[in-house]
PAZAPA-4460 file (N, C-alpha, C; in steps of 0.05 Angstrom, whole numbers, plus 32768, in hexadecimal, padded with zeros to 4 digits):
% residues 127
    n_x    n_y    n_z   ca_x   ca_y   ca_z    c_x    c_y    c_z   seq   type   mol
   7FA6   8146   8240   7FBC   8147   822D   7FD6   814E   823C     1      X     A
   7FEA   8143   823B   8001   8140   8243   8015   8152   8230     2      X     A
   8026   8162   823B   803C   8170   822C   8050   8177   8235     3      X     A
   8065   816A   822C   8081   816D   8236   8092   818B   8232     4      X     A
   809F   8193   823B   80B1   81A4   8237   80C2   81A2   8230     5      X     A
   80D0   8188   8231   80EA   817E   8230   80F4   816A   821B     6      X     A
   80D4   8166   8209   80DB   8156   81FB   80EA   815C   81DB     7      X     A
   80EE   8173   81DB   80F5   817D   81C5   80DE   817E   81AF     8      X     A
   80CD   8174   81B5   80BB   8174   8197   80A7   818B   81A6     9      X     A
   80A3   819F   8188   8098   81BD   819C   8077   81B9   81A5    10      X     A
   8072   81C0   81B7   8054   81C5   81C2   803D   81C4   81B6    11      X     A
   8043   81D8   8197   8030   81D9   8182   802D   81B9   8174    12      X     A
   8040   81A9   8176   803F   8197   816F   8038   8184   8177    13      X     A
   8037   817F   819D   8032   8165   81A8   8014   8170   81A6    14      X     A
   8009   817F   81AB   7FE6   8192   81A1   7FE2   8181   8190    15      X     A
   7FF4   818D   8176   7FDE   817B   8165   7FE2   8157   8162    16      X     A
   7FF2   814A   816D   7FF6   8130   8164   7FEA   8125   8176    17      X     A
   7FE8   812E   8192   7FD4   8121   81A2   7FAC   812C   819E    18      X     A
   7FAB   813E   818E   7F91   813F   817B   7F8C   8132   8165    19      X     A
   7FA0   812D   8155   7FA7   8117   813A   7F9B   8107   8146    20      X     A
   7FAD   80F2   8163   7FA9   80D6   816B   7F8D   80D4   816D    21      X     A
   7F85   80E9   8172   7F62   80E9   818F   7F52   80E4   816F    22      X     A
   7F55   80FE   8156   7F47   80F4   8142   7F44   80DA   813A    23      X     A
   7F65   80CE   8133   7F5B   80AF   8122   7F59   809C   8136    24      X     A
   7F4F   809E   814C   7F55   808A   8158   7F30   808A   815F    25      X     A
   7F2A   80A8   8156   7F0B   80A3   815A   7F00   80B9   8173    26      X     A
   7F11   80BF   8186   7F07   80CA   8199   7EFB   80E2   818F    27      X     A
   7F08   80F4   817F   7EEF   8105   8171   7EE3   80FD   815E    28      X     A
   7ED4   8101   8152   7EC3   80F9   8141   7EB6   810C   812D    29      X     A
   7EB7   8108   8114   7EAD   811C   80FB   7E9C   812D   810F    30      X     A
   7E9C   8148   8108   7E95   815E   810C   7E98   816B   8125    31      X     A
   7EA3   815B   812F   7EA3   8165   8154   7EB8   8172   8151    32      X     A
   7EB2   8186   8161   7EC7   81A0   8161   7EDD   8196   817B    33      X     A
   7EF7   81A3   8174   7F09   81A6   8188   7F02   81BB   81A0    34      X     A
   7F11   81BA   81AF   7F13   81CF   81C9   7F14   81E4   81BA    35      X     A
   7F04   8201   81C7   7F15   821C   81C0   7F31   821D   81BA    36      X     A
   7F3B   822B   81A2   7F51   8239   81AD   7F5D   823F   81CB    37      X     A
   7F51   825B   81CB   7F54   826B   81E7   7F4A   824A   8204    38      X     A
   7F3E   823F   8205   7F30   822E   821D   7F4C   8215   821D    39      X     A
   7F50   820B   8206   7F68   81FB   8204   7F86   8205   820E    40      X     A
   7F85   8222   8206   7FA3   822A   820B   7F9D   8233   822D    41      X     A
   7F88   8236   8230   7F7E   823F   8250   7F83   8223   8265    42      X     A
   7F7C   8218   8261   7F82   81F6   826A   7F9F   81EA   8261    43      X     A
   7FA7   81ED   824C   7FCE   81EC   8254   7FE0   8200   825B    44      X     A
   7FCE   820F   8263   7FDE   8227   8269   7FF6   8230   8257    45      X     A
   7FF1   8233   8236   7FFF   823D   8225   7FF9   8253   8217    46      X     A
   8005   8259   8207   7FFE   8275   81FA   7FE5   8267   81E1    47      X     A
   7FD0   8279   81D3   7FBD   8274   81D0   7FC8   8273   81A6    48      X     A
   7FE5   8281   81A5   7FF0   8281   818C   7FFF   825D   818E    49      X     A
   8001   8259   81A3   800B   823B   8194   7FF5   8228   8192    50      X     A
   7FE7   8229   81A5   7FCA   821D   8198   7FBD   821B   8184    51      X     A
   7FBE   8235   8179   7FB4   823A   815A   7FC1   822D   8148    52      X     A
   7FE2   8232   8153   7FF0   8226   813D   7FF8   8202   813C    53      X     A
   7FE9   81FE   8150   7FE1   81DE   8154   7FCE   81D4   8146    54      X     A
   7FB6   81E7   8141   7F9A   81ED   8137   7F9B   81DD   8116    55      X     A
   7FB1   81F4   810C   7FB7   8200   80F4   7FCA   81E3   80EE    56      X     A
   7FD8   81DA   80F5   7FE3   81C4   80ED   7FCF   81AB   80E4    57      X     A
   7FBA   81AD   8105   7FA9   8193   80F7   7F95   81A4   80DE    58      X     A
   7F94   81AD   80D6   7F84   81BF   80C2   7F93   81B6   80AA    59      X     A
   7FAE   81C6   80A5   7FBF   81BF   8090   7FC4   819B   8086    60      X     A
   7FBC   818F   809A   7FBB   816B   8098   7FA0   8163   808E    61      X     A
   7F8F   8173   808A   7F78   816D   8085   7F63   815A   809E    62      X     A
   7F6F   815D   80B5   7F5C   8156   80CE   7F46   8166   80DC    63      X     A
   7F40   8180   80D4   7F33   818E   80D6   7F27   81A2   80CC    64      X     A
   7F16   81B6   80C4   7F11   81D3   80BE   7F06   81E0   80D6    65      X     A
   7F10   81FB   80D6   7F0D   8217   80D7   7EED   8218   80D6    66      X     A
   7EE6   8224   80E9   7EC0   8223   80E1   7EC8   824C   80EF    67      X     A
   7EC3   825E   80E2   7EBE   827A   80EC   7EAC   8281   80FC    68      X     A
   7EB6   828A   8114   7EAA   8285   812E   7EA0   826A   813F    69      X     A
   7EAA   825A   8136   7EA0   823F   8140   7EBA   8230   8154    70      X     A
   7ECA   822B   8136   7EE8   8228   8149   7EF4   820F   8135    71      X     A
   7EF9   8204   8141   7F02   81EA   812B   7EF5   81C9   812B    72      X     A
   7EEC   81C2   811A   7EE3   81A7   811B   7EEE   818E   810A    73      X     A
   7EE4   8178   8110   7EEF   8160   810A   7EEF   8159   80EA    74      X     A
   7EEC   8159   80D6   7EEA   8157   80BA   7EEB   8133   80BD    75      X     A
   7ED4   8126   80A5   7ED7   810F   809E   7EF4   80F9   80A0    76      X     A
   7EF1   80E2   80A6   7F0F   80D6   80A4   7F0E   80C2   8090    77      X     A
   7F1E   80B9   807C   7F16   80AD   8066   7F2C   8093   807A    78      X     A
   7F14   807F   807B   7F24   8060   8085   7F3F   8056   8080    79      X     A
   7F3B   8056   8063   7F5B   804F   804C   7F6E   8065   805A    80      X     A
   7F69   8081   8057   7F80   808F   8063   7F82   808B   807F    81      X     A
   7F73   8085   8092   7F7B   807F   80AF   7F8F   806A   80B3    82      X     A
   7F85   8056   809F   7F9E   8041   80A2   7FAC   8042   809F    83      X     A
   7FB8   804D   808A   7FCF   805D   8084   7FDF   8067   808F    84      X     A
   7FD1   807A   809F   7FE4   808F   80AB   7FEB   807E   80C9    85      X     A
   7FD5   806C   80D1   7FE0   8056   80E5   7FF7   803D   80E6    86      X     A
   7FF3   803A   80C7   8005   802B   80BC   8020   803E   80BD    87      X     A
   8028   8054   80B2   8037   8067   80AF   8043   8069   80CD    88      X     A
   8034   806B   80DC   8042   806D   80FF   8045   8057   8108    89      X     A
   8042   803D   80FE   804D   802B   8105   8068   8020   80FE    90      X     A
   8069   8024   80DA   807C   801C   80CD   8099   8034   80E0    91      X     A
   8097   8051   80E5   80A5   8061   80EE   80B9   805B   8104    92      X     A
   809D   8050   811B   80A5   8040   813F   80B2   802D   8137    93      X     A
   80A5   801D   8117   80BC   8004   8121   80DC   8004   811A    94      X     A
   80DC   801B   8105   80F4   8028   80F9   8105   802F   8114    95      X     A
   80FB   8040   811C   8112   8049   8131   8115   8038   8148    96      X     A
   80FF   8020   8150   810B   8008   815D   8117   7FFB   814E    97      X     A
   811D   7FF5   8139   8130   7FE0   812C   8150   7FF3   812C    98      X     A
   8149   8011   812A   8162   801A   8132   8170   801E   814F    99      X     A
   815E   8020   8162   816A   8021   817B   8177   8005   8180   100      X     A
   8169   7FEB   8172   8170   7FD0   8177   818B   7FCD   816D   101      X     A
   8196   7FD5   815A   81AC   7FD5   814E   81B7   7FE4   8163   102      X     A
   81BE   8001   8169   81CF   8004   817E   81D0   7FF0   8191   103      X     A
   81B8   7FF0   8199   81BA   7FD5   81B2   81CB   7FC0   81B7   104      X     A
   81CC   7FB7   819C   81D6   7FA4   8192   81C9   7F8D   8195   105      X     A
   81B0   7F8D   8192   8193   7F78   818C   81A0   7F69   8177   106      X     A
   8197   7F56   816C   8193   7F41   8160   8170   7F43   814C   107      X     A
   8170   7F43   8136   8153   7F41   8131   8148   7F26   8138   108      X     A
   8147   7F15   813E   8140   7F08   814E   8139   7F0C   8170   109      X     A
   8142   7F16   8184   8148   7F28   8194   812D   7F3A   8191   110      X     A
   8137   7F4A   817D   811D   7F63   8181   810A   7F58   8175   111      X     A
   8100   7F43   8163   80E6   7F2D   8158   80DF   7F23   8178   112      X     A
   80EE   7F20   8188   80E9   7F12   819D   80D9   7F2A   81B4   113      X     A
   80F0   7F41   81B0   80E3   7F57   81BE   80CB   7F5E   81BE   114      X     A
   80BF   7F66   819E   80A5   7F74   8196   808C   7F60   819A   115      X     A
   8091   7F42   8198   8079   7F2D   8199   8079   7F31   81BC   116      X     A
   808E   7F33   81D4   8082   7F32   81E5   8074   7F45   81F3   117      X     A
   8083   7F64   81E5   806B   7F80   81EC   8052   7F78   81D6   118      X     A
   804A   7F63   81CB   802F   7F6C   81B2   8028   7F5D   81CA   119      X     A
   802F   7F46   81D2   8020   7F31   81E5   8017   7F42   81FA   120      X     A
   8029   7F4E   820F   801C   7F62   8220   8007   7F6E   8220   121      X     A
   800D   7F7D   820F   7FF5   7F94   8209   7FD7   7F8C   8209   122      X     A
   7FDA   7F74   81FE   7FC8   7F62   81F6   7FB4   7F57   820A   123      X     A
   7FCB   7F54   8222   7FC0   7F4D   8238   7FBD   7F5D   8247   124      X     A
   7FC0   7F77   8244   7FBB   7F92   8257   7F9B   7F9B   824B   125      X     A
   7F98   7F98   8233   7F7F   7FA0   822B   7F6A   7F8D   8224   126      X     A
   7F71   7F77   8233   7F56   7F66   8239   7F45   7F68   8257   127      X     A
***
């Protein structure tokens, strides 16, 4: 897990969005528990209250429960809402690329041109 300092978005937060990603994307899986608290904040070398409060976020999203003495685990993912919320981070990225494009001073055509040749890439990076 990777965490910036500098990115302005707080610690507790890149915690949980890079645990969000790992959930819908599958890497955890219903019931599998996360890292300790304490073992997680021990390995980023952070305080063990922002962890929690990384914890507590995916909790409040309904990505996990609280098991007492256990620690925290993965809770069911309902398909329809995964899409969703993937659809939701897509529709967002392409929001604020269609606004950087305007400063740019892109052309939607231009940035239609842009996004087909990063889909093409990728495409060919993961074959």
């Amino acid at each position: 897990m990777q965490l910036s300092q500098n990115s302005g978005i707080p610690i507790y937060q890149q915690i949980a969005d890079a645990f969000k990603t790992d959930i819908l994307t599958g890497k955890y899986q219903q019931g599998e528990y996360l890292p300790s608290i304490r073992g997680l904040a021990k390995d980023l070398k952070i305080s063990v209250i922002t962890t929690m409060k990384a914890y507590e976020l995916l909790e409040a999203e309904g990505l996990v429960t609280a098991a007492q003495g256990k620690g925290y685990f993965v809770n069911a993912q309902n398909s329809e809402m995964l899409k969703e919320q993937h659809l939701r981070k897509v529709e967002d990225a392409l929001t604020d690329a269609i606004n950087y494009s305007k400063i740019a001073g892109l052309t939607q055509n231009e940035l239609t041109q842009m996004l087909t040749a990063l889909y093409e890439f990728s495409q060919d990076e993961n074959r």
